[in-house]
Short mmCIF file of the C-alpha atoms (twelve columns), coordinates in Angstrom:
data_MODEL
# 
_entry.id   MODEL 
# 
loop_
_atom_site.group_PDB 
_atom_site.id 
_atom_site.type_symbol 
_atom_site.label_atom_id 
_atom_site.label_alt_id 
_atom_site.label_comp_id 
_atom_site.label_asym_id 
_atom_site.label_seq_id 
_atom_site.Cartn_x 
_atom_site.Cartn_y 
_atom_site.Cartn_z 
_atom_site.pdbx_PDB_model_num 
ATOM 1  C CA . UNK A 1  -6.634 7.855   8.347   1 
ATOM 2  C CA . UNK A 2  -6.440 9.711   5.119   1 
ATOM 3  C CA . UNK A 3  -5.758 9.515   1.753   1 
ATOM 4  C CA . UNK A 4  -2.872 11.284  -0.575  1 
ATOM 5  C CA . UNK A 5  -2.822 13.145  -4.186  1 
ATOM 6  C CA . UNK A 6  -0.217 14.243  -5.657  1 
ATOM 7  C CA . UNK A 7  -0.578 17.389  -8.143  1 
ATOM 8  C CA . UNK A 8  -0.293 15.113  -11.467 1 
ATOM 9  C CA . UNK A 9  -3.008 12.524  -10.177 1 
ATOM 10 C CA . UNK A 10 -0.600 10.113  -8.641  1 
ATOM 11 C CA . UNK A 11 -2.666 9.057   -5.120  1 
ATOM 12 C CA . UNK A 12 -2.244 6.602   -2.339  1 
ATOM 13 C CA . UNK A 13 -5.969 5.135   -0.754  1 
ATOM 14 C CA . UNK A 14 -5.076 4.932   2.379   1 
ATOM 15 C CA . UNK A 15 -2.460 6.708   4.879   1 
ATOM 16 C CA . UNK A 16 -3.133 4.742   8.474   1 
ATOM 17 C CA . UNK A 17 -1.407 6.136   11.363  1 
ATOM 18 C CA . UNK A 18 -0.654 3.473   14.066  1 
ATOM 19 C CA . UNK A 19 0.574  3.999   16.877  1 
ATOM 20 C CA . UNK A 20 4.529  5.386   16.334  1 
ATOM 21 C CA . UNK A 21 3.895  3.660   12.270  1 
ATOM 22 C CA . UNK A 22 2.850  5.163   9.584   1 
ATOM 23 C CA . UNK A 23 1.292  2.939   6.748   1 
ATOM 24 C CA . UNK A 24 1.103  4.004   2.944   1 
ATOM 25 C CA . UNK A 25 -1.907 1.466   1.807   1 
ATOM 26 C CA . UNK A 26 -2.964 0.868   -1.487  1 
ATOM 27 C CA . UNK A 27 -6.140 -1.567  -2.438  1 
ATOM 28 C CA . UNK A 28 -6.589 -3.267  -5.485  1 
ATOM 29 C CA . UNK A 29 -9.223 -5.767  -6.371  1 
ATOM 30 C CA . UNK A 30 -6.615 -7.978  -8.306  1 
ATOM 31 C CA . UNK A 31 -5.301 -11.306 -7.232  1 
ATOM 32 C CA . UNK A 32 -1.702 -10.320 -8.969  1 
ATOM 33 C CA . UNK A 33 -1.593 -6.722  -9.170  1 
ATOM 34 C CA . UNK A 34 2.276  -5.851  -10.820 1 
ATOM 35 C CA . UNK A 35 4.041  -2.516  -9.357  1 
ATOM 36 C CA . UNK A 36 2.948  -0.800  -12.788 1 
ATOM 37 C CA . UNK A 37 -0.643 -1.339  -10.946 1 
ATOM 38 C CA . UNK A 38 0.906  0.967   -7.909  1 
ATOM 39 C CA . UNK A 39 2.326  3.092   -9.079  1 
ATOM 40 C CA . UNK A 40 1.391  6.033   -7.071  1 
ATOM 41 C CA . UNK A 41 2.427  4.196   -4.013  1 
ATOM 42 C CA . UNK A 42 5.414  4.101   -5.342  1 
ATOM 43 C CA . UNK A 43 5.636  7.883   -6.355  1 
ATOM 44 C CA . UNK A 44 4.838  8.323   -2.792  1 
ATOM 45 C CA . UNK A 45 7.660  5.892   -1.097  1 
ATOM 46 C CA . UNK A 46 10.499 8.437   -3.351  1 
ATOM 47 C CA . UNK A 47 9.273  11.567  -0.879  1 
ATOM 48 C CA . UNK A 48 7.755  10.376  2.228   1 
ATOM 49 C CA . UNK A 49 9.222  7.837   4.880   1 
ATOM 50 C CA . UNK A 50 6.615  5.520   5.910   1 
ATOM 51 C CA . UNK A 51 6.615  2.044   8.346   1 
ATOM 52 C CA . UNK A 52 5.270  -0.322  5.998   1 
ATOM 53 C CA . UNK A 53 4.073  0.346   1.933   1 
ATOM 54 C CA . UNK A 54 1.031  -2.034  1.779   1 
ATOM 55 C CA . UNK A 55 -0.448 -3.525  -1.340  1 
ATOM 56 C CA . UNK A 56 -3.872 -5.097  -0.265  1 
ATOM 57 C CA . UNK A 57 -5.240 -7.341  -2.947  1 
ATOM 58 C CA . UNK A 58 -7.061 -10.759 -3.375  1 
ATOM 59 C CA . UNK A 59 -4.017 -12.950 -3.451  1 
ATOM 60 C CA . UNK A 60 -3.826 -16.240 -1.408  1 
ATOM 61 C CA . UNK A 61 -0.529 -15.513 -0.096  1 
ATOM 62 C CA . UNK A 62 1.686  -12.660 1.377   1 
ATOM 63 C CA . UNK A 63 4.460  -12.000 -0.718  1 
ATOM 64 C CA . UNK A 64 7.113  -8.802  -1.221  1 
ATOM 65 C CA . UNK A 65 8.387  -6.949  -4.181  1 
ATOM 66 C CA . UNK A 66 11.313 -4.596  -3.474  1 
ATOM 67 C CA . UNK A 67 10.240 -2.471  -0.234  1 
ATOM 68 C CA . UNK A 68 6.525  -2.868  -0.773  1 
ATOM 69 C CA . UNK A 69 4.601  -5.824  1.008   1 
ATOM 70 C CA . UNK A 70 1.766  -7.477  -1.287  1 
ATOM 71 C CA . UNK A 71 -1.257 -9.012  1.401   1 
ATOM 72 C CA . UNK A 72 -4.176 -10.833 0.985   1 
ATOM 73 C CA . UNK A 73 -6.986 -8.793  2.496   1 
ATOM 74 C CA . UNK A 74 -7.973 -11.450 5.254   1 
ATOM 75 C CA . UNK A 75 -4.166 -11.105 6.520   1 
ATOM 76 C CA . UNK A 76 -4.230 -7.497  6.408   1 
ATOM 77 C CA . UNK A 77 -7.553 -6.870  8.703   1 
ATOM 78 C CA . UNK A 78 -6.022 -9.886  11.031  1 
ATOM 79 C CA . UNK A 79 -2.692 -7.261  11.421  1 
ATOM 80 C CA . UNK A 80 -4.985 -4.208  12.468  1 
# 
């Protein structure tokens, strides 16, 4: 596990390694966070491949926006 920051600020919480997968995580207490709310995990998706780009928030369902997967927490910690 680590974390990621780029020189202007822009930072990812969480980088999880996984077996062969590499997960770009980012948490947010918000039950509809938008993609302005991410936007450093986006920053990061334009230079680094990853497995999965995770939004972890307090929604009551999964959902997906573009290439970037948007879970409720309980679903996330059931995946690990």
């Amino acid at each position: 596990m680590s974390f990621f920051r780029t020189s202007d600020g822009a930072e990812v919480d969480l980088i999880l390694e996984k077996g062969n997968e590499t997960w770009a995580i980012e948490i947010k207490s918000s039950s509809t966070p938008s993609m302005r709310d991410i936007k450093g995990l986006r920053s990061f998706l334009n230079d680094h491949q990853v497995t999965r780009a995770i939004c972890i928030c307090q929604s009551t369902h999964a959902y997906r926006e573009k290439n970037i997967e948007f879970l409720p927490w309980k679903n996330f910690f059931q995946e690990l």
